[in-house]
N, C-alpha and C positions, 0 to 999 in steps of 0.2 A: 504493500500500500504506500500510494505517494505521503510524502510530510503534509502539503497542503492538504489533502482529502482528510488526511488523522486531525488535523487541528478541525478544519468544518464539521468532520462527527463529533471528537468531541465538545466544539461548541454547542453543538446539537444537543447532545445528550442534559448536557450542564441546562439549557434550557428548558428541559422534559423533565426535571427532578421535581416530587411533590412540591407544591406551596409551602406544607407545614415542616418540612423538612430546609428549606432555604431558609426560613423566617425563624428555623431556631438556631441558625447562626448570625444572624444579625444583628445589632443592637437594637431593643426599643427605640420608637422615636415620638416625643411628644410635641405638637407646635401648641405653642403657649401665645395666644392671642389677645393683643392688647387694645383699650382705649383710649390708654394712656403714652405715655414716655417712659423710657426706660430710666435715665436717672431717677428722677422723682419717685419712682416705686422701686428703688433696690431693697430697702427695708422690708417690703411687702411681698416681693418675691424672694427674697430670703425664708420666710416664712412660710412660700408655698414648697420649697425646698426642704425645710425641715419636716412637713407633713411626708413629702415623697420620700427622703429617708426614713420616717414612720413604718412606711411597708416596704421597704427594703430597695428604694434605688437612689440611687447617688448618680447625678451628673458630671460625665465624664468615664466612668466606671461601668456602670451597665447600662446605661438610658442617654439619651441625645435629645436636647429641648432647643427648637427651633427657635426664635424668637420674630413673632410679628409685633410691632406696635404700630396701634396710629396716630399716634401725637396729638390726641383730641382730636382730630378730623376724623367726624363719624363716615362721613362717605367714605374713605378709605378701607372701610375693615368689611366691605362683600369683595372688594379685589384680594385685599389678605387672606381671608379666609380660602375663596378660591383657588389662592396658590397651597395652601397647606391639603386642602384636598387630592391635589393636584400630584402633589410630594408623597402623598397614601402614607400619613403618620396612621402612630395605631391608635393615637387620643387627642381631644383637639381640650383644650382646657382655656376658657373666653374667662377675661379680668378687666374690671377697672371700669364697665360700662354697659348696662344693657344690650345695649347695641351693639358690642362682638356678641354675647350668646345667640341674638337674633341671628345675624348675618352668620354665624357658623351653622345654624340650623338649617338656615335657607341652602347653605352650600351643602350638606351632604346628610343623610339619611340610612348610612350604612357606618360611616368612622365614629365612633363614642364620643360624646363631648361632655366635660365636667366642666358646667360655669359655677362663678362666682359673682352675686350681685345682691345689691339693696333694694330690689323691689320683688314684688312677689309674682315667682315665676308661673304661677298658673293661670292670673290676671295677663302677665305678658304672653300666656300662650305657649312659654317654654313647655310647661310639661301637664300631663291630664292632672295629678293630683300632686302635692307632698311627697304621700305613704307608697306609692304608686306612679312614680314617673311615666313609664312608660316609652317604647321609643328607644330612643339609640343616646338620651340624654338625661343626665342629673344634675348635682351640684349643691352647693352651700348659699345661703342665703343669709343677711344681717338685717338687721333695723334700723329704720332709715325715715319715712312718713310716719310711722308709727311713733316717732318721737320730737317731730317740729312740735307742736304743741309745748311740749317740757321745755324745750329749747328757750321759748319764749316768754315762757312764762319764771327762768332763772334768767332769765335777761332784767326783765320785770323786777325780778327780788333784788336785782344788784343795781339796778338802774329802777325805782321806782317813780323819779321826777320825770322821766320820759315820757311826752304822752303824742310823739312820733317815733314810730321804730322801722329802720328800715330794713327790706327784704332783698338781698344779692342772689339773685341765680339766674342760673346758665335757663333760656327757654327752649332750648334744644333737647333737652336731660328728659327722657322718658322716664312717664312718673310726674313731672313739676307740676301736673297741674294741680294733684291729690294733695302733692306737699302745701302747695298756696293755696288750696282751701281748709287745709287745717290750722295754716297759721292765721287764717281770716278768720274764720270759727273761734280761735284762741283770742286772737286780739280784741275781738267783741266780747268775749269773758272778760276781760282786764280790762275791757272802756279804754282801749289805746287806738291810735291812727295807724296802719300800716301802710307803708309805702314800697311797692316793689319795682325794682328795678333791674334791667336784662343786658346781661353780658354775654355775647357769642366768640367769643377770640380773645387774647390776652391782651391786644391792643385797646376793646373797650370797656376794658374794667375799669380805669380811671374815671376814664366821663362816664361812666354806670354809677358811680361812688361818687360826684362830684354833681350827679341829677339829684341824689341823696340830701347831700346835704342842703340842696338848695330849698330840699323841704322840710328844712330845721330839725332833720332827726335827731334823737334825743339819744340813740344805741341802732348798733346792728347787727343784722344777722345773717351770715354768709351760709349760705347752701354748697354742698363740694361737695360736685360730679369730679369728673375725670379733670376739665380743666380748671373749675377752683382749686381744687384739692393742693392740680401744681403747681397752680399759681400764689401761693398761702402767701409767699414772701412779699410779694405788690400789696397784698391787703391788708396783711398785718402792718406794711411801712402805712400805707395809707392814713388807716386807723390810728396807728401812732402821731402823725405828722397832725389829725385834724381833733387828735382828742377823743376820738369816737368807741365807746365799749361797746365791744363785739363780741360775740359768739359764734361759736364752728362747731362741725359737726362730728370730727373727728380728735385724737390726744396729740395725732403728730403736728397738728397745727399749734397747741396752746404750748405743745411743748418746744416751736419753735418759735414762741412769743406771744401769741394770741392770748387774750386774755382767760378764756376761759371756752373748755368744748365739754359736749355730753353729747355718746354719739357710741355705736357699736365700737367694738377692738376689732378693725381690719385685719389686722395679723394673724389671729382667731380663724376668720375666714378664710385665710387665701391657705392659712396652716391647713382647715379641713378640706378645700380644696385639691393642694396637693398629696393628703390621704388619699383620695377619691380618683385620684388619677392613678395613684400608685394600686389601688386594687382591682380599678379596671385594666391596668397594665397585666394584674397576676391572673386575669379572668373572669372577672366578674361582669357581668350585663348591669350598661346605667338602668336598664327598667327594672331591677332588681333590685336596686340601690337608692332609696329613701332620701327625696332630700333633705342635708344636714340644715340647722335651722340654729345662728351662731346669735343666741340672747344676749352675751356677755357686752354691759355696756358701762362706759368709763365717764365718769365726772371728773376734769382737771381745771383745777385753775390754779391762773402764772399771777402771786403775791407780786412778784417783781413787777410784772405787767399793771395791776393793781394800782401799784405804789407811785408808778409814773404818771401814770391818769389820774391821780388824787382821789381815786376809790376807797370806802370802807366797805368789807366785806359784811355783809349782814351775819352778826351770830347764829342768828338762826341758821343759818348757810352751812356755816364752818362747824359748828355743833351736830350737825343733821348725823344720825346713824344709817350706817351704813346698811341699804338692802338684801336682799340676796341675790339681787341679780345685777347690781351696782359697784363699781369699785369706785372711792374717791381716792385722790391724791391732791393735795397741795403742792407746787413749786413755791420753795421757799425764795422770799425779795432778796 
């Protein structure tokens, strides 16, 4: 037999070998699909990192994790998702935004997808129930609408001479509309003026902030999707430069100066998250897998931050006992 005819067979053959026998020499591969930016969420996927070593995969070692982000630009993530279909990962795992789970779903119907998000996925259509996904899809879920109200009403308790508060968010955020009718429901509780105002880019958070003030708001309150979230450093200088006590929704804001957040623990999330990847990775079907439902939420407020704004914290505040589903922390001034 010539050399060329042996190498064409056995190309040949090497092409005819089972699926299941090729794919257990391969490494897993996950695309990890973002809403977000990748700096601004290293913390947060470190976290989905430590869930995947939970069940046993370390990247670099036995698993390979693609990375799509969309840098807030939601039209971007049905082309991302398309390419990781595209690539035949064995799990698609959408972070940081409604809008990757959506668009990964839309892309494919046969690769597994674990999302991660703050509204509730059977309202989005993600999955038929909680208990019962259903489908080639599951994922972790946190609290998110379910807590504007609280929000505003510890806005209230620290800022009680307010009686304009203002509303930041993104009007693009699937979901925003539930969130701003809770806080309109809440502000009519408290006999306050709500004023809301829309930020679509990082370019117009200023003048979003600066419509604010122009209506004498007394405090505010930042909603953080994807692009608040990354943007924390513009609002916190804002808020600092005009005097304005504000509240977030999240710890890594207050803890990188924000006065004060009450808001689920991310990390929590994106942790059971990469649980859920790691044991779809080992075999398990998402419709078989419950989704995770991450209650764990944090009260933090920055003394420091406080002290600069010429705040006193209400005793009652700082005395409050702790829930059980509540963790406070103080930064000390």
């Amino acid at each position: 037999m010539r050399r060329r005819e042996f190498i064409t067979l056995l190309g040949g053959a090497a092409g005819a070998w089972p699926l299941g026998a090729r794919a257990q020499q391969q490494t897993p591969v996950i695309g990890f699909l973002s809403g977000g930016t990748e700096l601004p969420l290293r913390p947060l996927t470190a976290a989905f990192h430590r869930g995947l070593g939970e069940a046993g995969f370390f990247a670099g070692r036995n698993v390979e994790i693609l990375y799509r982000w969309a840098e807030t630009h939601g039209d971007r993530l049905p082309l991302l998702a398309a390419d990781l279909v595209q690539r035949r990962v064995d799990v698609i795992v959408a972070t940081a935004n409604p809008g990757a789970a959506l668009a990964a779903k839309a892309a494919t119907t046969t690769i597994p997808i674990v999302f991660q998000i703050g509204n509730d996925p059977v309202k989005l259509g993600l999955v038929a129930s909680m208990s019962r996904p259903g489908g080639n899809i599951t994922g972790a879920s946190f609290l998110v609408q379910e807590l504007v109200a609280k929000r505003l009403e510890l806005l209230h308790e620290i800022v009680p001479t307010a009686t304009t508060i203002g509303f930041l968010v993104n009007p693009t955020m699937s979901g925003i509309e539930t969130q701003i009718k809770e806080a309109e429901a809440a502000a009519r509780t408290l006999a306050v003026h709500l004023m809301i105002s829309n930020a679509t880019s990082p370019c117009e958070i200023e003048p979003a902030f600066m419509t604010l003030l122009g209506q004498q708001i007394g405090a505010l309150m930042s909603e953080s999707d994807s692009l608040l979230f990354e943007q924390n450093a513009q609002i916190i200088a804002l808020a600092a430069r005009h005097a304005v006590p504000t509240i977030y929704t999240y710890g890594e804001i207050a803890n990188a100066g924000g006065l004060i957040s009450y808001g689920s623990i991310l990390s929590d999330a994106f942790r059971l998250a990469g649980v859920y990847a790691g044991r779809v990775l080992n075999g398990e079907k998402p419709a078989d897998l419950p989704v995770q439902e991450s209650t764990k939420v944090e009260l933090i407020l920055n003394m420091k931050t406080a002290k600069a704004l010429g705040l006193t914290i209400p005793l009652s505040l700082l005395a409050r006992r702790r829930g059980d589903r509540v963790t406070r922390r103080l930064l000390r001034a």
